[in-house]
Structure formats: C-alpha cells, structure tokens
C-alpha atoms as one frame of an Amber mdcrd trajectory, in Angstrom:
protein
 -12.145  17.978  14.031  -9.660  15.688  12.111  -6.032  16.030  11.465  -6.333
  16.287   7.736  -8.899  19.402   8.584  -6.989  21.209  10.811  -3.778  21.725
   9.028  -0.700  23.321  10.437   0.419  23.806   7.341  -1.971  25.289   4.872
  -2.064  26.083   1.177  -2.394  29.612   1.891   0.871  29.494   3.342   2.890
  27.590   1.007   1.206  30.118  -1.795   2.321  33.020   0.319   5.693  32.099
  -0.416   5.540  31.821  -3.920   5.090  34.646  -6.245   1.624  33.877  -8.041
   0.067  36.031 -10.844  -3.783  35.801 -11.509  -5.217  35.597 -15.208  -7.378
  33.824 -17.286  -5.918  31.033 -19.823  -7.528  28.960 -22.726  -8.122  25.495
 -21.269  -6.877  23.712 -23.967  -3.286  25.073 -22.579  -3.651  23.347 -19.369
  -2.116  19.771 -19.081  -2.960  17.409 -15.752  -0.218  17.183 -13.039   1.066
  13.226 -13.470   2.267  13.548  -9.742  -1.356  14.108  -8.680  -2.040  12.555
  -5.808  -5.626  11.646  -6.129  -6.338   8.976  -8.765  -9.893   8.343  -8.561
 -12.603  10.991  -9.517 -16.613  10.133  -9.204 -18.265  10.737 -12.569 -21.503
  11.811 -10.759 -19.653  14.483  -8.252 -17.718  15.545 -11.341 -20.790  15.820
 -13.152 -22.439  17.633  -9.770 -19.514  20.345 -10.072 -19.777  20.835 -13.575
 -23.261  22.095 -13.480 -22.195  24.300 -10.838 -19.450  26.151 -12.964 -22.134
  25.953 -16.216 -24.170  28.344 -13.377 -21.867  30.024 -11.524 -18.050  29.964
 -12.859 -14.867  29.009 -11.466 -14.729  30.588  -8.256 -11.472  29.471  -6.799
  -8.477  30.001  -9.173  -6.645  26.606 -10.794  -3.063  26.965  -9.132  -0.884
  26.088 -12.634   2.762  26.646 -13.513   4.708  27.280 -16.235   6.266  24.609
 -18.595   9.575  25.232 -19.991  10.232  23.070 -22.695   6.340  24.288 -23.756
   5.769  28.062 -24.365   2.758  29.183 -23.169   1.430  25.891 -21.843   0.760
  25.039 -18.150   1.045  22.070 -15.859  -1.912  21.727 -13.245  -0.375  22.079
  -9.657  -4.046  21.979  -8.297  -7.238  21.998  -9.060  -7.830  18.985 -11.192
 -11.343  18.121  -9.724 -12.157  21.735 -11.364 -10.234  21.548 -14.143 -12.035
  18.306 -15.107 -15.354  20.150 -14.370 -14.739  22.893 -16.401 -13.887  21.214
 -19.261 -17.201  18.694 -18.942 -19.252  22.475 -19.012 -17.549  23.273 -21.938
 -15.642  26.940 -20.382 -12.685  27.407 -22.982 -11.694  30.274 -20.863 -10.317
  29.381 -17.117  -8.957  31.643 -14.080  -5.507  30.856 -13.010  -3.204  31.747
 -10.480   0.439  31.006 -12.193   3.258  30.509  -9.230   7.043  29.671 -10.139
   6.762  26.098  -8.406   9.658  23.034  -9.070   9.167  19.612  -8.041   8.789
  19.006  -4.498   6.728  22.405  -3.910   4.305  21.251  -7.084   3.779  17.832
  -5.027   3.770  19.925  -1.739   0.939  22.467  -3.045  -0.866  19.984  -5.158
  -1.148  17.065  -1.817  -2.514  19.756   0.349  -4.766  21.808  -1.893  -6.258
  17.763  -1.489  -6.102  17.224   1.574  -8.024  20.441   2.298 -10.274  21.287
  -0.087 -11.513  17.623  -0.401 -10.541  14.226   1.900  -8.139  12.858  -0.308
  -7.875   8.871   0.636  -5.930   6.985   2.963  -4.240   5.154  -0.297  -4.186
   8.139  -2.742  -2.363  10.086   0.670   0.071   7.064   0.874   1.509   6.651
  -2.798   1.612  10.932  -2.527   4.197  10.391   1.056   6.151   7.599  -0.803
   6.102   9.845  -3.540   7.946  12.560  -1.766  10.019  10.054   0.171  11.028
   8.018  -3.044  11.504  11.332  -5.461  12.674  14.233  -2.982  14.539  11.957
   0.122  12.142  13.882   2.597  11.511  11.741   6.188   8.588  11.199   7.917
   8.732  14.496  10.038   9.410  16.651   6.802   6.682  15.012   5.562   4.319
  15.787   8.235   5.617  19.839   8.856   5.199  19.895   4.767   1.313  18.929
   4.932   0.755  19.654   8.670  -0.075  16.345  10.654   1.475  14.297  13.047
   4.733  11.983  12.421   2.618   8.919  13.626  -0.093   9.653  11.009   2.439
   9.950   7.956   3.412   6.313   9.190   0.769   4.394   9.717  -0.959   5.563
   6.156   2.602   4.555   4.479   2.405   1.610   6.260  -1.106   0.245   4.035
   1.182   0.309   1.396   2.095  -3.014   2.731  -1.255  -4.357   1.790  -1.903
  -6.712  -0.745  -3.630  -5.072  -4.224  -7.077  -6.072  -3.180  -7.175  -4.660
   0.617  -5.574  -1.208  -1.178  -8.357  -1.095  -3.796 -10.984  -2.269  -1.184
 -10.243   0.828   1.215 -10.223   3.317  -1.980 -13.447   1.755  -3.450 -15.123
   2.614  -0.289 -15.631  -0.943   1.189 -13.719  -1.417   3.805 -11.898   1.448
   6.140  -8.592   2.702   6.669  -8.910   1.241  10.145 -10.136  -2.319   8.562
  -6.318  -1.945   7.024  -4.141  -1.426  10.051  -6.531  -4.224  11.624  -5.427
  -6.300   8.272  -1.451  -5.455   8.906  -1.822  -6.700  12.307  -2.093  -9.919
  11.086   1.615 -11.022  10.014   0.883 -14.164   7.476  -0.180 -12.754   3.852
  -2.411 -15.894   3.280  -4.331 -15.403   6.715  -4.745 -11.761   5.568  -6.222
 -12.549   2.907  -8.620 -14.825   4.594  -9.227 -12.450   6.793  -9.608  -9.300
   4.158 -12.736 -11.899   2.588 -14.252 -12.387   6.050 -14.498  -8.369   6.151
 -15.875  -7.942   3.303 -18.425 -10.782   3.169 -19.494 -10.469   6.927 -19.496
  -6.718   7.353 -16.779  -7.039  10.389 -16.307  -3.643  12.494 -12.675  -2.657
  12.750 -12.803  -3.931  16.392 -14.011  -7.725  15.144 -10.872  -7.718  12.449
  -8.330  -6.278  14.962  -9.620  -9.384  17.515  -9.683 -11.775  14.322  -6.074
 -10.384  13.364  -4.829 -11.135  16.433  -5.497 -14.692  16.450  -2.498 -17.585
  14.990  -2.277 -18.174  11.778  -3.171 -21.985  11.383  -0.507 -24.211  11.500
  -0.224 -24.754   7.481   0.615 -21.273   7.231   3.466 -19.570   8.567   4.879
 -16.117   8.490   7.784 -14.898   6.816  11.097 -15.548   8.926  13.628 -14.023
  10.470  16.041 -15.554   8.433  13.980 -15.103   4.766  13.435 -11.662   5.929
  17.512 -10.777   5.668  17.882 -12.406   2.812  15.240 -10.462   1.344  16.872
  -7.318   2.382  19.834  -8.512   0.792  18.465  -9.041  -2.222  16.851  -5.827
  -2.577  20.506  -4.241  -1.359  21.670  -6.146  -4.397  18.918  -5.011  -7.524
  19.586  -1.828  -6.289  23.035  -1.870  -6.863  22.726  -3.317 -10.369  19.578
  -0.878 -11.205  20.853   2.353  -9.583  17.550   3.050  -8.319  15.567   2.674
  -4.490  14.103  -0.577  -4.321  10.837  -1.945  -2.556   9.817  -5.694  -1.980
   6.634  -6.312  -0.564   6.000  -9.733   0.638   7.578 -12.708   0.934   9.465
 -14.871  -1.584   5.495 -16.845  -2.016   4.202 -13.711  -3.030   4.160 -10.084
  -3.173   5.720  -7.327  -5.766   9.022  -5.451  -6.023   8.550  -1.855  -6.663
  11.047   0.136  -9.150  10.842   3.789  -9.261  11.656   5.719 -12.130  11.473
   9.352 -13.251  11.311  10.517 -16.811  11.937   8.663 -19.819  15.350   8.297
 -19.956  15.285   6.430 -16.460  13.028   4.175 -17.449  15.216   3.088 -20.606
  18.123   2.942 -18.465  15.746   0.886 -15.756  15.178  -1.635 -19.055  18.145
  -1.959 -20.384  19.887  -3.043 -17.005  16.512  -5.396 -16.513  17.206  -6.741
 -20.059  21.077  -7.048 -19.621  21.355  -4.914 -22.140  24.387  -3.137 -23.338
C-alpha cells in the first residue's frame, strides 16, 4: 500500500473536529477554492463523473464554508472534481456539508480530501507543502502529522520544486515519473539536466538509466553553480526580501532560473509592485 493511501491523518478526522452542518445549496452559490491544490483536471474523467451524477447524484457531500464578506455564498474546501461534474450534468441543486474552517485548516482539509479520494501529483502535492510552508510557517514534520506521511516524503516532493519548468510539467503531464525527477536533481549542472531531461524523454530511460546518467560529470564546458555564487545568491535573496517584506525563493543560478515572490490578497500584491516599481 502507498503512503499517500494509508494516511495517519485522515479527512474524517480533521472533519471530526470541526462542526459541519449538512444541506443542500444552489450551485451557482459555490465559488472554487484558489488554494486548491490540484491544478489539472482530465476533460474525459470529468466528463466520466458527470454522467455518473446525471445517473446517480452526488453521493459524497462537497465540504464548503462560509464567506464573510459574501452572504450566503460558499468557498469550495473540497470537492472540486465533483463540483466541476455537477455543474457539466447540469444539477442546480448540490449536497453540502458547511464546516467553520480558516486558512490553514481549508488548505489542510482540501490537500487531503486529494490525496485520498484521488492521487493528487507529485507537483500539484509540492506547490500545496510550499503553500503551507510559505502562507502558514508550518515545517516539514507539521506538514507531514497535518496530511499523515513521513518527514522524508514531504522533502523530497518539495525538493522537485527545484526543477526547471519543463521537468515539472513533464512529471504532471504524465511523461516522465516522480522518480525520473529526483534522478534529474541528482544531477547538479542545470544545462546537463536539461540534456539529460531530453534523453528521458526521447529514449524512454527507466529511473535506474537517469539516476546512472545523473551521476556522471558534467562535461567540462559546463560547470555547476559555486560555492562562492551560491552565498552571494543567498545574499541577495536576504536583501529583496528586506526591501519587499515578503519570503523570497531563487531557483537557479545567476545563468538561469526564476525568483519566486509570494503574495496574498490584493493589497500585497500592490504593495509587492509598488516596492518592485520604486514607487512611492
């Protein structure tokens, strides 16, 4: 059985501690959870599911809570695969369980109900941790007690966060593997990585062949990131995050790579501009 099947932690506990009340809502009052951690949904399964509630209903409540600054609308804790499905069959009626759920309990309740009701993936499961690293301060081990797996597991699926764009959209798309990654991360040089991520995918290399290929030096032309460019990368992110008031992530080297700014809610974000802009 795997980890992310056997939870310690299940949704049936995290709901037990949370007053819920069951009823039946227009779904028209229903808005999606932006903090949801899976992005991708398959038309045709969505499609599959739909036909299923057209024949049989919703049989498993939408968890939802309440917005304030929105009488009588809900935000979708969990449940979005259904809630899409049900609106594709055309129900304008929904069951509901409501619960009285803030922030890191929505992300909590809405990353397992995933995680156990339907493999969420290794890159989906990975911006959901940062998530709850990045907006709620929670470590690794609160992380893994929260969704119930091991410490090592919540590290090495942050850890593919260090992946280029393509390898992360590769492993969602279903092309390569999550192990193909951590083979991929083994490999220190981004430009070899990149070689390497092509070879994969053009020659159909097992994990094992990529870990072996990873393992191998760069060529000379291409050299990893230093020691020294490595601290003064770290002091430049010690710096922008000074001057922007907000956690700061640089992935890469100074040849390439991305810095990461997180935000949340609008006024953030024009605060995050103006201070990008130099403006007063």
């Amino acid at each position: 059985m795997s980890e992310d099947r056997a939870l310690g932690r299940g949704l049936e506990e995290l709901l037990s501690e949370i007053a819920g009340d069951r009823r039946s809502v227009p779904i028209a009052n229903i808005e999606p959870n932006p903090n949801q951690p899976r992005k991708t949904f398959e038309p045709d399964e969505l499609e599959t599911l739909a036909e299923s509630i057209r024949r049989f209903g919703i049989l498993q409540p939408l968890l939802v809570a309440r917005l304030k600054d929105k009488p009588g609308l809900f935000q979708l804790i969990a449940g979005e695969r259904r809630w899409r499905a049900a609106r594709q069959a055309g129900l304008e009626q929904v069951p509901v369980t409501v619960v009285a759920a803030e922030g890191q309990r929505k992300m909590e309740l809405a990353l397992v109900e995933n995680l156990q009701r339907r493999a969420l993936g290794a890159i989906d499961r990975a911006h959901a941790y940062q998530a709850l690293i990045d907006d709620f301060d929670l470590t690794q081990e609160q992380i893994a007690e929260s969704v119930g797996v091991s410490r090592p597991s919540v590290a090495n699926t942050l850890r593919l966060l260090l992946l280029g764009s393509d390898a992360q959209a590769a492993i969602s798309s279903g092309r390569i593997t999550e192990g193909h990654g951590r083979a991929l991360l083994a490999q220190p040089d981004p430009a070899t990585r990149e070689q390497l991520l092509r070879r994969i995918l053009e020659e159909g290399l097992s994990v094992r062949d990529a870990e072996r290929a990873a393992k191998r030096k760069p060529k000379p032309e291409s050299a990893s990131v230093s020691p020294t460019v490595s601290i003064q990368l770290e002091h430049i992110k010690t710096r922008l995050q000074r001057r922007l008031a907000t956690k700061v992530r640089i992935v890469g080297s100074y040849e390439r790579g991305y810095i990461q700014l997180p935000y949340r809610g609008s006024e953030d974000f024009d605060a995050l501009v103006k201070a990008l802009l130099d403006e007063e």
